[in-house]
N, C-alpha and C positions, 0 to 999 in steps of 0.2 A: 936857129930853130929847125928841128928835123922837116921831111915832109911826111902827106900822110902816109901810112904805111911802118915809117921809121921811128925808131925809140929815142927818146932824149937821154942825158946821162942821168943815170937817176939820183934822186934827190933835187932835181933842175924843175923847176916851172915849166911842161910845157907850152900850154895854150894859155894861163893864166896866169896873175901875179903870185900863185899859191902851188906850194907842192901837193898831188893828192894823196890823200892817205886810203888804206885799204878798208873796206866795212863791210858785216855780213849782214845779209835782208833775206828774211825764209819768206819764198813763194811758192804756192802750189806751182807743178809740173807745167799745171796749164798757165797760169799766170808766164810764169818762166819761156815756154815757148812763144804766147804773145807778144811780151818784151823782148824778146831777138826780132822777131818777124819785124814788129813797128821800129827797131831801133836800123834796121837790114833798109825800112821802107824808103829813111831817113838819109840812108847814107851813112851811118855814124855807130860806133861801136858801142854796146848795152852801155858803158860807165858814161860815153859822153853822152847818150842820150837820154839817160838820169842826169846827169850833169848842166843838160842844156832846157830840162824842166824844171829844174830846182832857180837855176839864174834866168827863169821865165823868156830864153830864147824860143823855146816852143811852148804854143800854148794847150794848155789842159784844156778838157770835156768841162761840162759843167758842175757846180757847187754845189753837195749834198749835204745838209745840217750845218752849211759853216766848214765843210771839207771838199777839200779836190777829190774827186772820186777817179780815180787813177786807171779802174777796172774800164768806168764808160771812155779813156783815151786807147786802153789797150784792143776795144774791141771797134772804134771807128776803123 
């Protein structure tokens, strides 16, 4: 396993039993700048830190309607 900084060979699991695959997500500019700041705050590159809210290692702002409101974690 690489360390941080280093690329796996690809098509290799790095961090997980799973290879990632690529996906596109449309965020306003600002949205966009947020999510680098919080993901920078973290320590951790924007995909693992989508990555590390989705498998609930970091926890989300509070529930709006039955939804994560993603906006109130970008602007804590």
């Amino acid at each position: 396993m690489p360390t941080k900084g280093q690329k796996n060979e690809k098509g290799k699991p790095e961090l997980y039993d799973e290879v990632k695959k690529v996906v596109a997500v449309s965020l306003t500019p600002t949205a966009q700048q947020l999510l680098k700041e919080k993901a920078k705050e973290y320590g951790l590159s924007v995909s693992e830190f989508v990555e590390s809210i989705a498998r609930g290692s970091i926890a989300v702002g509070k529930k709006t309607r039955q939804r994560w409101s993603l906006g109130s974690l970008l602007r804590s």
